[in-house]
N, C-alpha and C positions, 0 to 999 in steps of 0.2 A: 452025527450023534450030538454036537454040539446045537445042534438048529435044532434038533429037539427037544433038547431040553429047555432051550431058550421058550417056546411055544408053550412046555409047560408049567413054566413060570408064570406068562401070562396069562393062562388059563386060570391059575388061582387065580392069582390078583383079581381076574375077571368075575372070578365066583365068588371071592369074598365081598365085592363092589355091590355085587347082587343081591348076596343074602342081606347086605348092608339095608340097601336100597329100599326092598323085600319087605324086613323085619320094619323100617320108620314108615314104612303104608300100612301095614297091619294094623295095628294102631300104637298110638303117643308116646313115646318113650319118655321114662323122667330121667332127668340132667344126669344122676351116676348113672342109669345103663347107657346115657348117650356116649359118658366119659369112657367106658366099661367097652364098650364096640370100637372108640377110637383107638384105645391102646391095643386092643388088640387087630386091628388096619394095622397100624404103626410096624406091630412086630412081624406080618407078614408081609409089609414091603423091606424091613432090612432083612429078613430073612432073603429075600428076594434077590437082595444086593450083594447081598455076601455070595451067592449062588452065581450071581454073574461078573462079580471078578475074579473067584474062583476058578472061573472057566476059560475067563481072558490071560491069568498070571502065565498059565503054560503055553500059549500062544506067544505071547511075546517074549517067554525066554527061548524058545523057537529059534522066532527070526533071530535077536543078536547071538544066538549060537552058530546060526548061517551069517550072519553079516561077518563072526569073528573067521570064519572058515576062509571068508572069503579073502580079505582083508586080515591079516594075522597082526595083530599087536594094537587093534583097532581100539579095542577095551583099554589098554596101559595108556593109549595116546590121550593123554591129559596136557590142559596148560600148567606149566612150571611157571617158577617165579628166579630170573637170571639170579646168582649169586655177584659179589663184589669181587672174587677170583673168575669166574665167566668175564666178565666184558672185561677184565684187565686180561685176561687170556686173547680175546678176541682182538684189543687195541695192540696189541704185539703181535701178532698174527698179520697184521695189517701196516704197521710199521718195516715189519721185515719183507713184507711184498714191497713196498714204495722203495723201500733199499735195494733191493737186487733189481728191479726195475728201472733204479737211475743209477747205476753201474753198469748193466747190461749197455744202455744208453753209451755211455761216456766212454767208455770203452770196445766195442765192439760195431758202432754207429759212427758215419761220419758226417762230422755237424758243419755248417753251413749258417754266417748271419743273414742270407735272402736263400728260397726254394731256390735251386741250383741241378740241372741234368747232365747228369755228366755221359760223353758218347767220344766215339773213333772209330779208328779204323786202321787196319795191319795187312799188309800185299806182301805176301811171298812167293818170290819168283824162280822159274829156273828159263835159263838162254842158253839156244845153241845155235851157232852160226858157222856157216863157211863162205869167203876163206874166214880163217882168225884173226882176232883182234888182240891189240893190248891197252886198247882205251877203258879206262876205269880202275888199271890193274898198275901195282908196282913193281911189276917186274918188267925188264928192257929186254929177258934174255929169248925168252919165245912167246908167240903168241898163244891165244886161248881159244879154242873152240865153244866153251861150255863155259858157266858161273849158276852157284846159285845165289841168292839175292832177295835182301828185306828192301824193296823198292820204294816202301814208303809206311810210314806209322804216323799217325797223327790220336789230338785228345783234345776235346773240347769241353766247357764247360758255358752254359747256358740258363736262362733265366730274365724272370721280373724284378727290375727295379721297381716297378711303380704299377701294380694292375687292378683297371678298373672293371670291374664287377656289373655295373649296370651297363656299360656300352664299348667295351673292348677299347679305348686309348691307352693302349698298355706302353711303357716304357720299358725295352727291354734289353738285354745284352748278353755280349758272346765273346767269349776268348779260347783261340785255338792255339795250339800249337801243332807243327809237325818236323819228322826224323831228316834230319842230313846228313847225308854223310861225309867227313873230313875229307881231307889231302887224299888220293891214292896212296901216297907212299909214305900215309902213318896210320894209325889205327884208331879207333874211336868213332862215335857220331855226336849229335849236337842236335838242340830240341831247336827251333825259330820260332819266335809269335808268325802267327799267319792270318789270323783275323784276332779284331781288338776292338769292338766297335759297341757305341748304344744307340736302340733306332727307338724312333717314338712313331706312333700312329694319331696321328690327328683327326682322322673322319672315325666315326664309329665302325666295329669290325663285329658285333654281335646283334646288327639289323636286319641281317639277310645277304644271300649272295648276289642279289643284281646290287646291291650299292658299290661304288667307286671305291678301290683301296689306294690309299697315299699311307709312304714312310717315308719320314727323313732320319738317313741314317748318320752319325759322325765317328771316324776313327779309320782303322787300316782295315780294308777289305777288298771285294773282288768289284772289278771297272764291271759299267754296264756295255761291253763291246761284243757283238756278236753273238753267236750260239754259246760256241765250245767255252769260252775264257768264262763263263757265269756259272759254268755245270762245278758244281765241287767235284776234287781226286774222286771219292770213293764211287760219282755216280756217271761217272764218264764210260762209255758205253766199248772203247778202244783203251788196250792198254799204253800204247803211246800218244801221246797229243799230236794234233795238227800243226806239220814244222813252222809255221807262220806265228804260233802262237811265243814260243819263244825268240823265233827269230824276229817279229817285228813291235816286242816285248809288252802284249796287251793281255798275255796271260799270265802277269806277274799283279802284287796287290801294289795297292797306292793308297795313301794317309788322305783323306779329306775329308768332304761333305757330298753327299750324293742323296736326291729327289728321286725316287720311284711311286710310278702310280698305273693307273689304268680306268677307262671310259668304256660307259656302257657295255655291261657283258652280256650276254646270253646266258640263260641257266638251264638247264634240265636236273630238277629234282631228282627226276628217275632213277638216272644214271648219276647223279651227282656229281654233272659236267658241268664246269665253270669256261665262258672264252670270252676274254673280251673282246671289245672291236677296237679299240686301240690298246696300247702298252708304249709306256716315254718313262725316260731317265734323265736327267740334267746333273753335273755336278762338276765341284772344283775340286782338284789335288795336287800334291805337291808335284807329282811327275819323277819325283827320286826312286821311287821304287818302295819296299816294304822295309821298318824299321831304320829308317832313314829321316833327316830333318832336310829341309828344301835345299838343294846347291845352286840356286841360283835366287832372283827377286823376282820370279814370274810363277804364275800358277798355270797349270794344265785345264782345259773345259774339258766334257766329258758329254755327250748326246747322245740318244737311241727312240727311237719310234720302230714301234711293229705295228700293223696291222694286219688281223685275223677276220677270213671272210665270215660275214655272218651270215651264217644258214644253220639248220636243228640238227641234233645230235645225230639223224639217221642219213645226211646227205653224204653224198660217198665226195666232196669237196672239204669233210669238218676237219678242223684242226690242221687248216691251210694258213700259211703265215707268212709277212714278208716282211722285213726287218728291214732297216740300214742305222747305219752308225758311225760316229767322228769322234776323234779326238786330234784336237787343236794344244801342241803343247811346245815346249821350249827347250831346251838343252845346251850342254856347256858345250864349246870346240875347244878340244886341246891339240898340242903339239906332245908328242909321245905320250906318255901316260896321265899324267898329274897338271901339267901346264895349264892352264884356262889361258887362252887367248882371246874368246870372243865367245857368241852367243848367236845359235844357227835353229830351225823351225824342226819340230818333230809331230808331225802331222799323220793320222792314219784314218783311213777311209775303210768300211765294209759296206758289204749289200748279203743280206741273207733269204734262204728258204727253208721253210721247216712244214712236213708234210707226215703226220703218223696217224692212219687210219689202220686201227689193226687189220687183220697183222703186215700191211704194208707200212713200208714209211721212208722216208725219203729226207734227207738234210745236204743243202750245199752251199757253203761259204767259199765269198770272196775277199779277201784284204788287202790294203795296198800302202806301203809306208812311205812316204817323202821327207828327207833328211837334210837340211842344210850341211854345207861341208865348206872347208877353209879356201881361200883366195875366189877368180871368180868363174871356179868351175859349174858346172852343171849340177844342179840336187843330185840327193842319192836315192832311186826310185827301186824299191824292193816291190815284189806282189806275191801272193800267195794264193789258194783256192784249194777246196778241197770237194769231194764228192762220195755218201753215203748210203748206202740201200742196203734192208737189214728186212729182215721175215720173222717174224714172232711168232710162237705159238705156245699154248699153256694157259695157266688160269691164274696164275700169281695176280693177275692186275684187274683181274673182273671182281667187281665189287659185292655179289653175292658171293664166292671163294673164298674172298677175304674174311669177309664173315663167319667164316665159319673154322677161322682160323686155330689153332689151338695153342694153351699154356706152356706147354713145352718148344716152342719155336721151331713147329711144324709148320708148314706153310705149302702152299698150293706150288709146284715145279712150274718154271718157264723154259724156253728156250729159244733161242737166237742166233741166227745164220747172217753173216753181213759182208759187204767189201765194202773197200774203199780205194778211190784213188786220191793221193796228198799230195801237190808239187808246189816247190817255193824257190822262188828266184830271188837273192840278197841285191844283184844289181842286174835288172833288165837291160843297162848299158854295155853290161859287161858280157863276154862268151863263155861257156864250158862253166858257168859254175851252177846248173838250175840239178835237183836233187828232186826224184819223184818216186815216191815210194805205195806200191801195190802190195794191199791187206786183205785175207779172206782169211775169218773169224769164226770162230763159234763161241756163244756163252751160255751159262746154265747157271737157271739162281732156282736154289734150291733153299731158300729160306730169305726170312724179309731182311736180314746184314748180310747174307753170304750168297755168294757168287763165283765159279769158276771159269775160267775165261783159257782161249787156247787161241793165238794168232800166228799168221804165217806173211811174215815181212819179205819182199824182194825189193833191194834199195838198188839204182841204178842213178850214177851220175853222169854228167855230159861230157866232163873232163876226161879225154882218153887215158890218163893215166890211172884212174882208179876203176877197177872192174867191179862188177855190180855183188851187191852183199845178198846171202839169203840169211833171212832170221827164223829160228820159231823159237815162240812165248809162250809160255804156261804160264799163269797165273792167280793162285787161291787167294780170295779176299774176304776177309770178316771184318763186322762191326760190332760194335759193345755200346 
């Protein structure tokens, strides 16, 4: 309808152009009928016009009747102009967030002058053994078959003193503490420092993984001796340590300065395996033990070299390793408890193998102590050794799994079957005192802190007088 009318509109226009045309051939028009024809052209083109907006007004009130349909409020939405109550509204609006937001802060947030991560870890135990014991216990009047037991708690607290951004020489540091427990025959426990140390890194550490890593660390931390004495509590694979460890005292911390590095490593990308072909530790301490100031004028050396074969991540030889290890140190000789008489050698020797190609794996340490001792008897020669084999299976440690890990501290299940054989001899000179203890394991880590652990102890001494212990260990452990 509208296209036709449009058409005849034109049509005039088109006629009157004509008769226009038409009538000045005919012949000569004078100046008032010329004037007399324009005006009236004139009023049939705005006649014209009015005819086609006319026809356009209701068209476009159309559409924004559909555009308000569409969009409701679209017509009202005009620009305003703020009032002097709007933006004083809006700045207290704004003032009141910044306030609950630095309350929330101060109160509910714990602050920290350097980034700071705080972690541990909590082992609770249950024991049953026969015959009974009353070791741990204060009572004299019977023994115990069973106990349960917080075996260990610890809390760390970690972070950057000094972190560089373009090439990783980060300065950093660690303070732990863990749980002791008192006297048997009082109650309570007691927190100890257990590490306290700051390490710096001198070579770049965000160049790539084939470069060389060196840290020098200072403060109280763990010796670089052997496998087992370097594993932290929480990632030791046996709920009890290898007896050598306490007994020829290289799984205790020590106060100094200690160099860790490693040369040319191997990389596979793929896997995101890192080995080097060597690993060295060099370091001095005091030799007193943890939270202790030197009791003597000598310092303790500290040495370890590994070397790891180098072949590619798919060779059934990877992550074959051969360690050894010294330490060269000093100690006081007394007469009864407290006396210092004199000053005798406290020297320990290891040789390691460390072998985990899933899910095989294999670890066996040897250590050997040599102790000067008073007048001019013979050193005191302790040795210890112990022997590992363990079966994995699961996906906890495959790096696509990992991946795929989730926010609630789901985590891909492992699982692990192992024995062990442990024997420690305090003086190979001596008869009837060597102590060898057979362990067959199971562990299940069922998330990236947690872990349940079940061992089955048979302690057998050489000394006829003591008949042989059976233990079994439960043990649930989490981390924060």
């Amino acid at each position: 309808m509208k296209h036709a009318e449009r058409k005849k509109g034109r049509a005039l226009l088109g006629a009157g152009l004509l008769a226009f045309a038409g009538a000045g051939h005919a012949a000569g028009p004078s100046n008032e009928e010329l004037k007399r024809q324009i005006e009236e052209l004139k009023a049939v083109v705005n006649s014209l016009q009015q005819q086609v907006q006319s026809q356009q007004r209701p068209a476009a009130q159309e559409s924004a009747t559909a555009a308000e349909a569409l969009t409701p409020g679209l017509a009202a939405d005009k620009p305003e102009s703020a009032t002097k109550a709007d933006i004083d509204g809006l700045r207290t609006d704004l003032e009141n967030y910044k306030y609950e937001q630095r309350r929330s802060r101060e109160t509910k947030t714990a602050l920290t002058t350097r980034g700071t991560t705080i972690g541990g870890s909590v082992q609770v135990r249950a024991a049953a053994q026969t015959p009974g014991t009353r070791t741990g216990s204060s009572s004299t009047v019977t023994d115990r078959n069973s106990s349960f037991d917080i075996s260990q708690g610890t809390l760390n607290f970690s972070g950057s003193l000094y972190r560089d951004y373009s090439e990783g020489r980060n300065l950093d540091y660690r303070l732990a503490f863990a749980y002791a427990k008192n006297n048997p025959a009082t109650d309570g426990s007691q927190f100890n420092v257990t590490d306290a140390f700051v390490r710096y890194s001198p070579f770049p550490t965000l160049t790539g993984l084939e470069d060389p890593r060196l840290t020098l660390t200072f403060g109280q931390q763990q010796i670089p001796f052997g496998l087992e004495a370097q594993i932290g509590e929480e990632l030791r694979p046996v709920i009890n340590n290898a007896q050598f460890l306490s007994g020829l005292g290289v799984g205790t911390r020590q106060i100094g300065f200690i160099v860790r590095g490693d040369y040319d490593p191997y990389v596979d990308y793929g896997f995101n395996y890192r080995a080097p072909l060597l690993e060295y530790a060099v370091g001095i301490v005091n030799g007193s033990g943890p939270n202790k100031s030197d009791d003597n004028n000598a310092k303790d050396w500290i040495g370890r070299l590994a070397y790891t074969l180098p072949v590619d991540y798919n060779s059934p030889f990877r992550e074959l390793k051969f360690g050894v290890s010294g330490y060269k140190g000093t100690k006081n000789l007394t007469t009864g408890t407290t006396t210092v008489v004199g000053q005798g050698k406290r020297d320990r020797y290891g040789f390691d193998i460390y072998y985990n190609h899933a899910p095989f794996g294999i670890t066996y340490e040897y250590a050997e102590g040599r102790d000067g001792v008073l007048g001019a008897g013979p050193e005191l020669k302790a040795r210890g050794q112990y022997l590992t084999a363990f079966y994995t299976w699961g996906e906890q440690w495959v790096a696509s799994s990992r991946a795929q890990a989730k926010y609630d501290d789901y985590w891909p299940k492992s699982y692990q079957l192992f024995a062990r054989f442990d024997t420690f001899d305090p003086n190979v000179r001596a008869a009837n005192d060597k102590v060898k203890v057979y362990t067959a394991g199971f562990n299940l880590f069922f998330a990236e802190t947690t872990k349940f652990q079940i061992n089955l102890n048979r302690y057998k001494y050489e000394t006829p007088a003591q008949q042989a212990v059976n233990e079994l260990l439960a043990q649930f452990q989490f981390g924060f």
